[in-house]
mmCIF file of the N, C-alpha and C atoms, coordinates in Angstrom:
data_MODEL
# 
_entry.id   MODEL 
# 
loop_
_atom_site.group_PDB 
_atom_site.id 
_atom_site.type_symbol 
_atom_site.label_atom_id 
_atom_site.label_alt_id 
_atom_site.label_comp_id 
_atom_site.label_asym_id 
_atom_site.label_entity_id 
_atom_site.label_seq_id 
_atom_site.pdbx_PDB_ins_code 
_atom_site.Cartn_x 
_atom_site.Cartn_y 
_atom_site.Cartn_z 
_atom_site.occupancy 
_atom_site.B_iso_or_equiv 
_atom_site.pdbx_formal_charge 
_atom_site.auth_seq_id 
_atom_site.auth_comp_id 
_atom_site.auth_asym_id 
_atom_site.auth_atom_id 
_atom_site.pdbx_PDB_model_num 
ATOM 1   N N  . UNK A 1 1  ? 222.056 110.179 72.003 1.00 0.00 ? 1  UNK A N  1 
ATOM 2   C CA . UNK A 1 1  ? 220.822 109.804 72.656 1.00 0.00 ? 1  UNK A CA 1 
ATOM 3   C C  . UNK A 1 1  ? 220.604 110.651 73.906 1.00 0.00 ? 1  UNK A C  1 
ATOM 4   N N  . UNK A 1 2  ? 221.884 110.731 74.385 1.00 0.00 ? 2  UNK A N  1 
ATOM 5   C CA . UNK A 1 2  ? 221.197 111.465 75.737 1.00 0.00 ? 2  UNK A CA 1 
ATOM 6   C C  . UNK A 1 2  ? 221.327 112.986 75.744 1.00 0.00 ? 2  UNK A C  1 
ATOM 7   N N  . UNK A 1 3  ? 221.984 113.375 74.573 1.00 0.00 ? 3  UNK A N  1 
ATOM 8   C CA . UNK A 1 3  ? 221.892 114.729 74.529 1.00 0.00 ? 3  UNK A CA 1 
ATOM 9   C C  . UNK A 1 3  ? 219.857 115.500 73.779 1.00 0.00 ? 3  UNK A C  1 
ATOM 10  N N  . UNK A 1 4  ? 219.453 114.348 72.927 1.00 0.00 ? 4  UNK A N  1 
ATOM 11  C CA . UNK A 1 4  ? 217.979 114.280 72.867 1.00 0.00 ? 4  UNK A CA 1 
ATOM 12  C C  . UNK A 1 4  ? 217.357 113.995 73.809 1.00 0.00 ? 4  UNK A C  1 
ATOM 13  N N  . UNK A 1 5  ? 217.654 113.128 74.819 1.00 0.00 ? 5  UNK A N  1 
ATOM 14  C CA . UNK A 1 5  ? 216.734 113.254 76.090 1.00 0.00 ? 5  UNK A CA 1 
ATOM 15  C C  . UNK A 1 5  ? 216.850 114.221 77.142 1.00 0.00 ? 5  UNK A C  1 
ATOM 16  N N  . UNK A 1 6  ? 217.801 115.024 76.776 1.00 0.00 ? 6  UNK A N  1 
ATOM 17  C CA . UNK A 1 6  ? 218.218 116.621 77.946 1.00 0.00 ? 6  UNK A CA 1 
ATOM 18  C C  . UNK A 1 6  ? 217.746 117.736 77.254 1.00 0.00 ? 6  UNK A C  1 
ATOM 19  N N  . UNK A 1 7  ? 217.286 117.777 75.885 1.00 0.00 ? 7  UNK A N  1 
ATOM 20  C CA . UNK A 1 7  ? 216.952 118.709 75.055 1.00 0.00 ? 7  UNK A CA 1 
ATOM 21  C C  . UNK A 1 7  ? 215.408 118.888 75.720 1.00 0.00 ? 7  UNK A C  1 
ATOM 22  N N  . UNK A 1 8  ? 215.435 120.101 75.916 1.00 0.00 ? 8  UNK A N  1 
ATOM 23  C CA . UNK A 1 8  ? 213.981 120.648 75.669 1.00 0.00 ? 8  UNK A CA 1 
ATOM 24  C C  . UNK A 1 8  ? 212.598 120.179 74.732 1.00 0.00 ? 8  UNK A C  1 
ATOM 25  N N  . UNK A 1 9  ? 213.583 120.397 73.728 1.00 0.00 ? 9  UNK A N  1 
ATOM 26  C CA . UNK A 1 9  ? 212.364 120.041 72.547 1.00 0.00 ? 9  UNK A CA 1 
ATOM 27  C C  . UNK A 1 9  ? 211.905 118.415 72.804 1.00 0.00 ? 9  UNK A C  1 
ATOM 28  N N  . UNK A 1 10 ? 212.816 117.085 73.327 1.00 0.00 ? 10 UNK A N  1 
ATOM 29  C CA . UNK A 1 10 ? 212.257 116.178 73.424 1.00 0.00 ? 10 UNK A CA 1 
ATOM 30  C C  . UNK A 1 10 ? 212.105 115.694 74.710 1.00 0.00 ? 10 UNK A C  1 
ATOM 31  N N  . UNK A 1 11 ? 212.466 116.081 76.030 1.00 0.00 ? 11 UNK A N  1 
ATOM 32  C CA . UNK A 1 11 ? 212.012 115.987 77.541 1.00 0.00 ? 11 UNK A CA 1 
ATOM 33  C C  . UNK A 1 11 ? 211.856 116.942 78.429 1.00 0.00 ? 11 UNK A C  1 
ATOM 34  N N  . UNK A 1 12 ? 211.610 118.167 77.640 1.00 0.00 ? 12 UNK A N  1 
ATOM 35  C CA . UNK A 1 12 ? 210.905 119.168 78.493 1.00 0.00 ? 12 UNK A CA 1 
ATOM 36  C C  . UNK A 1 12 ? 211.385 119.752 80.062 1.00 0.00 ? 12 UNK A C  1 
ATOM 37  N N  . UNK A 1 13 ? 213.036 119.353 80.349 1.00 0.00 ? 13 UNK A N  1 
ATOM 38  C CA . UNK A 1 13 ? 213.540 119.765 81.369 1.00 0.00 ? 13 UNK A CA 1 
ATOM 39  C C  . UNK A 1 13 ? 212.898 120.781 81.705 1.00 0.00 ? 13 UNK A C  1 
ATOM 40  N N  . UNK A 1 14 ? 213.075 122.265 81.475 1.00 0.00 ? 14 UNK A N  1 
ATOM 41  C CA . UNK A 1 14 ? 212.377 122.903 82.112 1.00 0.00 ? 14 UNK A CA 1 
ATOM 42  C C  . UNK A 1 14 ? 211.087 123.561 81.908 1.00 0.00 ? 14 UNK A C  1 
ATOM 43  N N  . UNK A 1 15 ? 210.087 122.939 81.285 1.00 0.00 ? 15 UNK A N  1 
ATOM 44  C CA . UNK A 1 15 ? 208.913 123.002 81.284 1.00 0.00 ? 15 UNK A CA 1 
ATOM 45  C C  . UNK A 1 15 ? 207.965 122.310 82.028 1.00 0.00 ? 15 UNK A C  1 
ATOM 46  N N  . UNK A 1 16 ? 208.297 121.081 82.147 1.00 0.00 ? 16 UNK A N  1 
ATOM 47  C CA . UNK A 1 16 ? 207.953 120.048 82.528 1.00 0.00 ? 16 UNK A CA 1 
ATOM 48  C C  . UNK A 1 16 ? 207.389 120.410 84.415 1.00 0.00 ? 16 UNK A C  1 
ATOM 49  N N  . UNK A 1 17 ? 208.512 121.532 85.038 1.00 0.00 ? 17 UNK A N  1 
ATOM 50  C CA . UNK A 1 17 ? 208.236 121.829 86.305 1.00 0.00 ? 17 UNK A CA 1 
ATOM 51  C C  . UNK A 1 17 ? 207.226 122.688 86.332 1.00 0.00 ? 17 UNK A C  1 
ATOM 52  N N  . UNK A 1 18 ? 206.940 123.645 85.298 1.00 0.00 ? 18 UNK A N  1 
ATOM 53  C CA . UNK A 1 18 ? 206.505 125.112 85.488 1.00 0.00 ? 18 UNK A CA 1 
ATOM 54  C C  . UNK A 1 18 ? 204.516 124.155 84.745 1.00 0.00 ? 18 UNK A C  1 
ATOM 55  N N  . UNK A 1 19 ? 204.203 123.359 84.150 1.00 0.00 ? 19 UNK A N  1 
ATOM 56  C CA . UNK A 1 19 ? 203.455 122.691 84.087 1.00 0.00 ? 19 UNK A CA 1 
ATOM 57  C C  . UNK A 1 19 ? 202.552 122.535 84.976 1.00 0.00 ? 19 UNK A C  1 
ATOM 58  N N  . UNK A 1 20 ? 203.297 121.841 86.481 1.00 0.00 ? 20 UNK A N  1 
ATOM 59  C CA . UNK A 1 20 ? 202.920 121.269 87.288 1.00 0.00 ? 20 UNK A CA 1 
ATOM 60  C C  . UNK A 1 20 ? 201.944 122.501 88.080 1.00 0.00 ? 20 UNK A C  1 
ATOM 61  N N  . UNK A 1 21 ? 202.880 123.592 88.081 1.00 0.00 ? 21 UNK A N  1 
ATOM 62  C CA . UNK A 1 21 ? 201.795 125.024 88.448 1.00 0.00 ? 21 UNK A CA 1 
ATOM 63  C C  . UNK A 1 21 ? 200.711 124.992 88.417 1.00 0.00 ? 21 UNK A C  1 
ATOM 64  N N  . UNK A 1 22 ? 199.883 124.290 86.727 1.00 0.00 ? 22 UNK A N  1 
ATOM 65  C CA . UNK A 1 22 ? 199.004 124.941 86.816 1.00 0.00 ? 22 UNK A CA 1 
ATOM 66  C C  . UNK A 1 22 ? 197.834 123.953 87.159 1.00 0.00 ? 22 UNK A C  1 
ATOM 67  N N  . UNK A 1 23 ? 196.654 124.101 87.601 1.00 0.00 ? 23 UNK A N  1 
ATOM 68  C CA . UNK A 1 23 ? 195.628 123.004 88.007 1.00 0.00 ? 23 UNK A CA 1 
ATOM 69  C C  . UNK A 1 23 ? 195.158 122.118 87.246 1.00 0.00 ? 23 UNK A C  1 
ATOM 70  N N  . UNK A 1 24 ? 195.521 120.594 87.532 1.00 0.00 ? 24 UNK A N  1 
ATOM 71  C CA . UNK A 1 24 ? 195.323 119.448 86.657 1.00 0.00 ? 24 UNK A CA 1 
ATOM 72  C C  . UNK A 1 24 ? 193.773 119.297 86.355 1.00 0.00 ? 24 UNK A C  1 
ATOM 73  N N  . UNK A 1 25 ? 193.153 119.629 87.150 1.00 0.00 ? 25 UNK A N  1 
ATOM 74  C CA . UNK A 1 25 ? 191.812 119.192 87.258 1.00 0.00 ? 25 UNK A CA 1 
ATOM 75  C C  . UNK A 1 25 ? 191.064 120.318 88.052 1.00 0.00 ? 25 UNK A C  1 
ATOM 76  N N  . UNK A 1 26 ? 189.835 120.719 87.267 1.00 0.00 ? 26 UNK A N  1 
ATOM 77  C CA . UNK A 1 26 ? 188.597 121.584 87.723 1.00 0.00 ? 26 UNK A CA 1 
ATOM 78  C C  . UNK A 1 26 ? 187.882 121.898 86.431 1.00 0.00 ? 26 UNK A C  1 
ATOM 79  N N  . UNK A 1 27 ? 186.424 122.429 87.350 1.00 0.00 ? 27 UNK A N  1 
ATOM 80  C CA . UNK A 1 27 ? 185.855 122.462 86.666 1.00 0.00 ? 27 UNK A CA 1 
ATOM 81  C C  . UNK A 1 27 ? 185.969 123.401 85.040 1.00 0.00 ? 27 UNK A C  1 
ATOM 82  N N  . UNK A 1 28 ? 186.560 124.338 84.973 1.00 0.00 ? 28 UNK A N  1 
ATOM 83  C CA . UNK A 1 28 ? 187.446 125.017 84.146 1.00 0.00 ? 28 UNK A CA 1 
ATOM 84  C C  . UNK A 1 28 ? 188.721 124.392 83.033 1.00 0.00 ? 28 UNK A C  1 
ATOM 85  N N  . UNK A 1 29 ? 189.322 123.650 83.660 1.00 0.00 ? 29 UNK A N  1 
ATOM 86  C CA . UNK A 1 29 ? 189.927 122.534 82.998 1.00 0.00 ? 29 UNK A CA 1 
ATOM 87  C C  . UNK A 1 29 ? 189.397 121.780 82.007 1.00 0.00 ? 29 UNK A C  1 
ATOM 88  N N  . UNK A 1 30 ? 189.185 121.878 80.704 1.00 0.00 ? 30 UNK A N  1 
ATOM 89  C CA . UNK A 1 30 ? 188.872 121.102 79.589 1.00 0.00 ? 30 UNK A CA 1 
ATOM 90  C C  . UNK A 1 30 ? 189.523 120.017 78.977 1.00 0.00 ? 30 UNK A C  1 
ATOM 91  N N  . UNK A 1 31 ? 190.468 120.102 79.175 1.00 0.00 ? 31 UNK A N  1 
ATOM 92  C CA . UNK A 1 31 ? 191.627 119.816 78.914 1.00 0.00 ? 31 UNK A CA 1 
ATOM 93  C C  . UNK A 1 31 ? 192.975 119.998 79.294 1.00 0.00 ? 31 UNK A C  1 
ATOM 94  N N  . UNK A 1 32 ? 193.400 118.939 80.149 1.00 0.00 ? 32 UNK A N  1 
ATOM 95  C CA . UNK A 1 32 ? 194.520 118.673 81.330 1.00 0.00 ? 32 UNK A CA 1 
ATOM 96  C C  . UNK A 1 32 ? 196.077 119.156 80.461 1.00 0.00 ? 32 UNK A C  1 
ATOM 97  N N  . UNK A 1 33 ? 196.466 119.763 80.669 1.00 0.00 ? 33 UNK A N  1 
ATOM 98  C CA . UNK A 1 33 ? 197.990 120.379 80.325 1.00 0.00 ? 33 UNK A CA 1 
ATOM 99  C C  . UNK A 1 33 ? 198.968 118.725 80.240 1.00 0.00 ? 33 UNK A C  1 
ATOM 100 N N  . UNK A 1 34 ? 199.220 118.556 78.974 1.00 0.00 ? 34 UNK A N  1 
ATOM 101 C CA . UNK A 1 34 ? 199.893 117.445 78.693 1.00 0.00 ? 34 UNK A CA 1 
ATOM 102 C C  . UNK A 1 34 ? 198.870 116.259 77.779 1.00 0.00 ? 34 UNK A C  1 
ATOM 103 N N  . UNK A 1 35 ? 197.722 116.137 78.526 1.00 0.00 ? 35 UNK A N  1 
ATOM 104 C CA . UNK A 1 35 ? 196.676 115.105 78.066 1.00 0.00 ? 35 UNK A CA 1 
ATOM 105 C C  . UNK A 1 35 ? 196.678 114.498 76.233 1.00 0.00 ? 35 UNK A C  1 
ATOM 106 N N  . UNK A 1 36 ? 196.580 115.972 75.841 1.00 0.00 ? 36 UNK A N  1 
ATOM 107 C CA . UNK A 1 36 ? 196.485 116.219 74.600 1.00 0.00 ? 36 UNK A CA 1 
ATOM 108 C C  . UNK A 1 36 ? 197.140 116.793 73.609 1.00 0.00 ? 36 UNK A C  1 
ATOM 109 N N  . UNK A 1 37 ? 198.501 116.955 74.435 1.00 0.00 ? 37 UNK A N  1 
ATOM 110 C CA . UNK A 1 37 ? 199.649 117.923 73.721 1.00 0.00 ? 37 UNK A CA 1 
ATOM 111 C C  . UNK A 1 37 ? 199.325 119.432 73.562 1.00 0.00 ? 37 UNK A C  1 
ATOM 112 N N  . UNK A 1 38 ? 197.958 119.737 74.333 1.00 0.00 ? 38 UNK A N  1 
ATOM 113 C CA . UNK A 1 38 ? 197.425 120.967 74.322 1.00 0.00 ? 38 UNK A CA 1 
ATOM 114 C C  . UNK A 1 38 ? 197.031 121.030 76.103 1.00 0.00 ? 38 UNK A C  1 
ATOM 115 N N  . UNK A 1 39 ? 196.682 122.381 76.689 1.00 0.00 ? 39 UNK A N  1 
ATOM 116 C CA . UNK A 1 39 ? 195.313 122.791 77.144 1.00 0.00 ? 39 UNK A CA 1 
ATOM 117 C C  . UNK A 1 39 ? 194.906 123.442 77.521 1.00 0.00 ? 39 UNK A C  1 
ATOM 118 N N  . UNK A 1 40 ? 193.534 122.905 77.796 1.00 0.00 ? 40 UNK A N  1 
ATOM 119 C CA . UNK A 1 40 ? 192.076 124.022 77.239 1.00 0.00 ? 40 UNK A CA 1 
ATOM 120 C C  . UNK A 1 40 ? 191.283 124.409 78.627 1.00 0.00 ? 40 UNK A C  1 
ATOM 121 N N  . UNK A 1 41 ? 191.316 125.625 78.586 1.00 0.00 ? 41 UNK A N  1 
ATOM 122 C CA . UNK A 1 41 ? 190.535 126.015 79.631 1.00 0.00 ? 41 UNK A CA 1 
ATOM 123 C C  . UNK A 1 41 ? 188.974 127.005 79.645 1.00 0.00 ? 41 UNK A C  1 
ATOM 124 N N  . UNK A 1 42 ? 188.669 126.482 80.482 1.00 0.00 ? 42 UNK A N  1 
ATOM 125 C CA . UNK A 1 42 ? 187.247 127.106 79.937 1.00 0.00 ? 42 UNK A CA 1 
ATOM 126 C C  . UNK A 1 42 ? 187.279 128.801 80.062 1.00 0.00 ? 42 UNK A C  1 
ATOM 127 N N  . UNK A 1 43 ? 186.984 130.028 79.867 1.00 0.00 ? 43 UNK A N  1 
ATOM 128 C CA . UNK A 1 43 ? 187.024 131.256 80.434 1.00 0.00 ? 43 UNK A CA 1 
ATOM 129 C C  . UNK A 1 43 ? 185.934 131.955 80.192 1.00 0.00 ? 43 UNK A C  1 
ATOM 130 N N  . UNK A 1 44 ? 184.496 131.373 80.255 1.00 0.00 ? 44 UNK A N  1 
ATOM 131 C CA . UNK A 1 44 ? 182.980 131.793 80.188 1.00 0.00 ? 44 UNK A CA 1 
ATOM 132 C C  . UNK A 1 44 ? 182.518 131.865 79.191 1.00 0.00 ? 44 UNK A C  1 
ATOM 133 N N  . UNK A 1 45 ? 181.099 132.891 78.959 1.00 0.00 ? 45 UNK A N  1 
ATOM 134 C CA . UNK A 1 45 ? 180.923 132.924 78.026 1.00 0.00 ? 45 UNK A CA 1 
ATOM 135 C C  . UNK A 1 45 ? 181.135 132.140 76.509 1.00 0.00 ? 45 UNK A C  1 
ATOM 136 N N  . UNK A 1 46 ? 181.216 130.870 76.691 1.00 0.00 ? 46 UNK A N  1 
ATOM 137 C CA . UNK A 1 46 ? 181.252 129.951 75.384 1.00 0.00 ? 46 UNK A CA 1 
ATOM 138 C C  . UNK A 1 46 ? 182.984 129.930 75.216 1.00 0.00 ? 46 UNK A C  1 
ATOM 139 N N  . UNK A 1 47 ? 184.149 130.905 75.442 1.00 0.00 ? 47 UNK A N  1 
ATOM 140 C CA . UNK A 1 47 ? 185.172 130.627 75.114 1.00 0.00 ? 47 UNK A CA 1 
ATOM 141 C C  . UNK A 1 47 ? 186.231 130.092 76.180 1.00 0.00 ? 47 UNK A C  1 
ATOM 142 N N  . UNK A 1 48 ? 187.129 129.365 74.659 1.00 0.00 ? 48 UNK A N  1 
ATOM 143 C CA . UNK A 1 48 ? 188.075 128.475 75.831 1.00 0.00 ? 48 UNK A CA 1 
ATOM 144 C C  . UNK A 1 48 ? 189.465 129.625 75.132 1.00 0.00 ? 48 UNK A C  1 
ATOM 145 N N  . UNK A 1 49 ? 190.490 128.987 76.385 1.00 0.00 ? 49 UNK A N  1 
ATOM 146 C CA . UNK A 1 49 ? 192.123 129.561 76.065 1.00 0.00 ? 49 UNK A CA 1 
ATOM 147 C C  . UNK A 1 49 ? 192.591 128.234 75.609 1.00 0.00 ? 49 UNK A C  1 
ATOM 148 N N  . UNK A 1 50 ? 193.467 127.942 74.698 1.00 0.00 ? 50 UNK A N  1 
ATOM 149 C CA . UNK A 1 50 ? 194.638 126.776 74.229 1.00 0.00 ? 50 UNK A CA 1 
ATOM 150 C C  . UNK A 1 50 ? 195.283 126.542 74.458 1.00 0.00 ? 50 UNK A C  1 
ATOM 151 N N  . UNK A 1 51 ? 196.953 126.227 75.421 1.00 0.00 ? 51 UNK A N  1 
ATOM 152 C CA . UNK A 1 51 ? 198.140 126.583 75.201 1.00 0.00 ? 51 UNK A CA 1 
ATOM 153 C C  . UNK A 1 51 ? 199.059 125.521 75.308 1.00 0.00 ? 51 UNK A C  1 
ATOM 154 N N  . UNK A 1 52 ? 199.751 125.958 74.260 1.00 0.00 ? 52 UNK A N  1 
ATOM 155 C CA . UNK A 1 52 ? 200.621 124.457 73.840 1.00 0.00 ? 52 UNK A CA 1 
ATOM 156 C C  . UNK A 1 52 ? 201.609 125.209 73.060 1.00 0.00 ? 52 UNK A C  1 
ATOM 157 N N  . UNK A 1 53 ? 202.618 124.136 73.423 1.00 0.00 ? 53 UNK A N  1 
ATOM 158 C CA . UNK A 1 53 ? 204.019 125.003 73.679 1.00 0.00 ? 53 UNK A CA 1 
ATOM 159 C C  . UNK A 1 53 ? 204.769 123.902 72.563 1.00 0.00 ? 53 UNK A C  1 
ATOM 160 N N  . UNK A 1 54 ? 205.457 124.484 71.559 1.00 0.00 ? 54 UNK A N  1 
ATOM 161 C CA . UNK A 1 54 ? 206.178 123.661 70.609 1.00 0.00 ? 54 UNK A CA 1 
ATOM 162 C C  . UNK A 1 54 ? 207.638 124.234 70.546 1.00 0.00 ? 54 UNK A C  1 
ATOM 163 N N  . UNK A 1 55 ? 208.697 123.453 70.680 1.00 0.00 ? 55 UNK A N  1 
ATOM 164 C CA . UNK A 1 55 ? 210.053 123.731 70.211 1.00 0.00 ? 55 UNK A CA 1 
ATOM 165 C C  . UNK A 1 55 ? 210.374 123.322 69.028 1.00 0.00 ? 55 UNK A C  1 
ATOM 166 N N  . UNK A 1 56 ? 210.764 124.226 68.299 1.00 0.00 ? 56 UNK A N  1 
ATOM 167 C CA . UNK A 1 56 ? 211.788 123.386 67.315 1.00 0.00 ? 56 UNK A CA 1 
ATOM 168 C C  . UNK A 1 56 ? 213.161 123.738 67.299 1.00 0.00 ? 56 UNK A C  1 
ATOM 169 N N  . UNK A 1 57 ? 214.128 123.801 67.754 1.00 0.00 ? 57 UNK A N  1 
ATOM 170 C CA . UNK A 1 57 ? 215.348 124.598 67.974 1.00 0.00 ? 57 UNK A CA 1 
ATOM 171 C C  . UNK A 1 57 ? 216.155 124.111 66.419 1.00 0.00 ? 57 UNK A C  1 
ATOM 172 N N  . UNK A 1 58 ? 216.700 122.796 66.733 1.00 0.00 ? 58 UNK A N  1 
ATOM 173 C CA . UNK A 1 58 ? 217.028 122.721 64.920 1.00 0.00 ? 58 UNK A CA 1 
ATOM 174 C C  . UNK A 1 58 ? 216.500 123.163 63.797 1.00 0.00 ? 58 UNK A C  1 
ATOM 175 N N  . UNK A 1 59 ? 215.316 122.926 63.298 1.00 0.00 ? 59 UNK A N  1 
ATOM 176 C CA . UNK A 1 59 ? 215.452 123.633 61.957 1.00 0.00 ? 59 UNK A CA 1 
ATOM 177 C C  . UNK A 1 59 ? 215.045 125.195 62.349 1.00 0.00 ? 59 UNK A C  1 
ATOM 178 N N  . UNK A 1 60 ? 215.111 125.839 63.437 1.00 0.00 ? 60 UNK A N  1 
ATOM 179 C CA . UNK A 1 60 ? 214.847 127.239 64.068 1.00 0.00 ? 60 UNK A CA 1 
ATOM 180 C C  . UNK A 1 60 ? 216.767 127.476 63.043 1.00 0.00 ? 60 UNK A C  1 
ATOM 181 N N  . UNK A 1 61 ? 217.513 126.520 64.038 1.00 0.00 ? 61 UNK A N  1 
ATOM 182 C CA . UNK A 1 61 ? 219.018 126.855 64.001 1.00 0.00 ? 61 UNK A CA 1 
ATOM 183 C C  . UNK A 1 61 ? 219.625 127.489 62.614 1.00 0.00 ? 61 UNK A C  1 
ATOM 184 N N  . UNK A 1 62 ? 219.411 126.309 61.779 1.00 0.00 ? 62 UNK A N  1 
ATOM 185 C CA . UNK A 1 62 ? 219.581 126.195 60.273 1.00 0.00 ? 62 UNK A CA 1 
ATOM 186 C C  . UNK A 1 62 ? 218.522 126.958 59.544 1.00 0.00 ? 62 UNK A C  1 
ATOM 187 N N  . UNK A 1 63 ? 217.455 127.130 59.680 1.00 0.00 ? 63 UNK A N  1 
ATOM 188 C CA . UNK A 1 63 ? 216.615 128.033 58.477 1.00 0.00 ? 63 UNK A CA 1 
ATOM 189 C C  . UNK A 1 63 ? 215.282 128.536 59.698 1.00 0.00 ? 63 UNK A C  1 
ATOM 190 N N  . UNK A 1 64 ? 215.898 129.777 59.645 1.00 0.00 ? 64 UNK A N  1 
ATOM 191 C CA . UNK A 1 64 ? 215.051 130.345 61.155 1.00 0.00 ? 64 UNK A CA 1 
ATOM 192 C C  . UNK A 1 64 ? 213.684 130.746 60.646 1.00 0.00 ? 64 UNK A C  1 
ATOM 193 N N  . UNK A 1 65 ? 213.513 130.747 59.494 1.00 0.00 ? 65 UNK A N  1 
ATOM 194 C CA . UNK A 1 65 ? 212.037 131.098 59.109 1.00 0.00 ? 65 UNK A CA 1 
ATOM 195 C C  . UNK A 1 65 ? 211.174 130.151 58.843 1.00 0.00 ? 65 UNK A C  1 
ATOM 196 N N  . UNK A 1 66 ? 211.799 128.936 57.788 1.00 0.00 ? 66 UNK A N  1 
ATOM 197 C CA . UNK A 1 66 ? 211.094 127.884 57.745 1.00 0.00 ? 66 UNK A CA 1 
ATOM 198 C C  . UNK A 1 66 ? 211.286 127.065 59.063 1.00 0.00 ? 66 UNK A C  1 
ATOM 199 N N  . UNK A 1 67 ? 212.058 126.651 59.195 1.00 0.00 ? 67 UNK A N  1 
ATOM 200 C CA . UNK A 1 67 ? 212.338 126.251 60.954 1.00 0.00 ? 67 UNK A CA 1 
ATOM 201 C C  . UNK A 1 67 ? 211.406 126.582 62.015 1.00 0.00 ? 67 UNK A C  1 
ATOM 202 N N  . UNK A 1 68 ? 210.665 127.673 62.261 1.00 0.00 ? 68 UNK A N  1 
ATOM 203 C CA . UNK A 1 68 ? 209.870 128.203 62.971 1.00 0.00 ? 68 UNK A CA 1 
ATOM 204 C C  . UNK A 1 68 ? 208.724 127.790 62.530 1.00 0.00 ? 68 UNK A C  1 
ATOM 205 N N  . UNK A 1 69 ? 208.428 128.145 60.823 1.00 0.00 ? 69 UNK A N  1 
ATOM 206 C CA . UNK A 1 69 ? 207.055 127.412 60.309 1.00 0.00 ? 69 UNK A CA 1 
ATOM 207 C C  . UNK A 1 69 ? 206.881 126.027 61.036 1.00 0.00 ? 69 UNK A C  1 
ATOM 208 N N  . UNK A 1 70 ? 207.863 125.320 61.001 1.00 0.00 ? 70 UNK A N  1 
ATOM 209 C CA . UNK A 1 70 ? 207.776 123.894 61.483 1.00 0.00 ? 70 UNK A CA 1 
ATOM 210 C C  . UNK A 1 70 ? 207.261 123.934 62.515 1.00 0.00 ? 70 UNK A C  1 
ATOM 211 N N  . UNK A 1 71 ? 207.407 124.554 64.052 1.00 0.00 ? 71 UNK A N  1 
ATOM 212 C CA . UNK A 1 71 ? 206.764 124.459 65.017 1.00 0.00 ? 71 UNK A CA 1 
ATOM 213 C C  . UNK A 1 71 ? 205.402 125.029 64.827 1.00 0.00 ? 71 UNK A C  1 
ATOM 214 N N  . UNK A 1 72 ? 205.208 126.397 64.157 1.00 0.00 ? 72 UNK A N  1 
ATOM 215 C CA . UNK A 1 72 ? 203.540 126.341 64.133 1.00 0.00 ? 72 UNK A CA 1 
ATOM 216 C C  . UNK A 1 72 ? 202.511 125.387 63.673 1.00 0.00 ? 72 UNK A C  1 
ATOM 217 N N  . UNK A 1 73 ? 203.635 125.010 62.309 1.00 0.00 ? 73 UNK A N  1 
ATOM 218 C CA . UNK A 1 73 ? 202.227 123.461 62.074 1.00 0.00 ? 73 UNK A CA 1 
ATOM 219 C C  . UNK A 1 73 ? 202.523 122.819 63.116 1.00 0.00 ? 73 UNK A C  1 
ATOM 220 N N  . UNK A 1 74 ? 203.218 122.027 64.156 1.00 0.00 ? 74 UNK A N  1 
ATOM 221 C CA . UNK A 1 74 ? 203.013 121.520 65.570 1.00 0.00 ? 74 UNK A CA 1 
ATOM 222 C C  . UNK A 1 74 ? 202.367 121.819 66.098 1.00 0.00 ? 74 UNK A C  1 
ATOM 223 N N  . UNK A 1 75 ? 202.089 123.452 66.488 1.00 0.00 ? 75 UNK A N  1 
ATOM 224 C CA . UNK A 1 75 ? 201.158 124.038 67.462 1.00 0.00 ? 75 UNK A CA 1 
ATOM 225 C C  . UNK A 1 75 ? 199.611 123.958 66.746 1.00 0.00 ? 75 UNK A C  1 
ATOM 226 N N  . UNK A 1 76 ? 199.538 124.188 65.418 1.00 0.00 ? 76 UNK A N  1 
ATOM 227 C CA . UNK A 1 76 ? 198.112 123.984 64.883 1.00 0.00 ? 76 UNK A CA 1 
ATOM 228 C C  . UNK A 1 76 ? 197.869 122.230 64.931 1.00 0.00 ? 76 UNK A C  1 
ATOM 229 N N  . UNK A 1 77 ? 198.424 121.798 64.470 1.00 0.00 ? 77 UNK A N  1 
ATOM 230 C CA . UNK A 1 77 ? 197.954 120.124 63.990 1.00 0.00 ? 77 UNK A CA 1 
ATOM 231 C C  . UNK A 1 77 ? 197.460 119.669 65.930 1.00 0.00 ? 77 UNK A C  1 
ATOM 232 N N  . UNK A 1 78 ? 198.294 119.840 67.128 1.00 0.00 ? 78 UNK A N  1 
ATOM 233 C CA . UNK A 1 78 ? 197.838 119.761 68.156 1.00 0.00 ? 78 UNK A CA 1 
ATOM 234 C C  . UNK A 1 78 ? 196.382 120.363 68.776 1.00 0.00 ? 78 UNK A C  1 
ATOM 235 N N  . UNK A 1 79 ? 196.492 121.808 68.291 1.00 0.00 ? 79 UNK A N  1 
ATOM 236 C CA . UNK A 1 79 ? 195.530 121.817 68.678 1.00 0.00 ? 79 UNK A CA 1 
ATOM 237 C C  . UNK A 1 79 ? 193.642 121.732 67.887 1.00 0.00 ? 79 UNK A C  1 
ATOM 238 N N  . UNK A 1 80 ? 194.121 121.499 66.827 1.00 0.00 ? 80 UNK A N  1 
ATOM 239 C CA . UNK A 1 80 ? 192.740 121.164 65.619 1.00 0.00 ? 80 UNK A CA 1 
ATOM 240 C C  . UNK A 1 80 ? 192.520 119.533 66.331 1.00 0.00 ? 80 UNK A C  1 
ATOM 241 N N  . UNK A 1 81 ? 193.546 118.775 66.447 1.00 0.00 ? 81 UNK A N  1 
ATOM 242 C CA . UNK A 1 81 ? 193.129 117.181 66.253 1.00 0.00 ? 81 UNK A CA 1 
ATOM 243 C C  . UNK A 1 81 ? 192.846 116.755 67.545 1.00 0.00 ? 81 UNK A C  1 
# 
């Protein structure tokens, strides 16, 4: 249990600080970093940026190709829904 709650992939030790960086709120802000497991920032002209950050280190470990697939459907299913 507590080696899953020190893991990255499920409490974000060190992400969790570098987060805080960036501005929770403005007008640019579409979407608050964390809110949505995504976020969205406005950058003119009609387009936004996305960014959302997925680990998968286990099945990375054991099958580094499908393993990796696994986090992109994370990173897509977050940011479509």
């Amino acid at each position: 249990m507590f080696g899953s709650l020190w893991s990255e992939h499920c409490g974000y030790k060190h992400s969790k600080p570098l987060f805080k960086l960036f501005p929770a709120r403005s007008k640019k802000v579409l979407a608050e970093i964390g809110a949505e497991n995504a976020g969205v920032v406005d950058i003119g002209d009609g387009l936004a940026v996305v960014m959302k950050i997925e680990s998968h280190n286990h099945p990375s470990a054991i099958e580094p190709y499908h393993g990796a697939a696994s986090g992109l459907g994370g990173v897509v299913r977050d940011i479509l829904t």
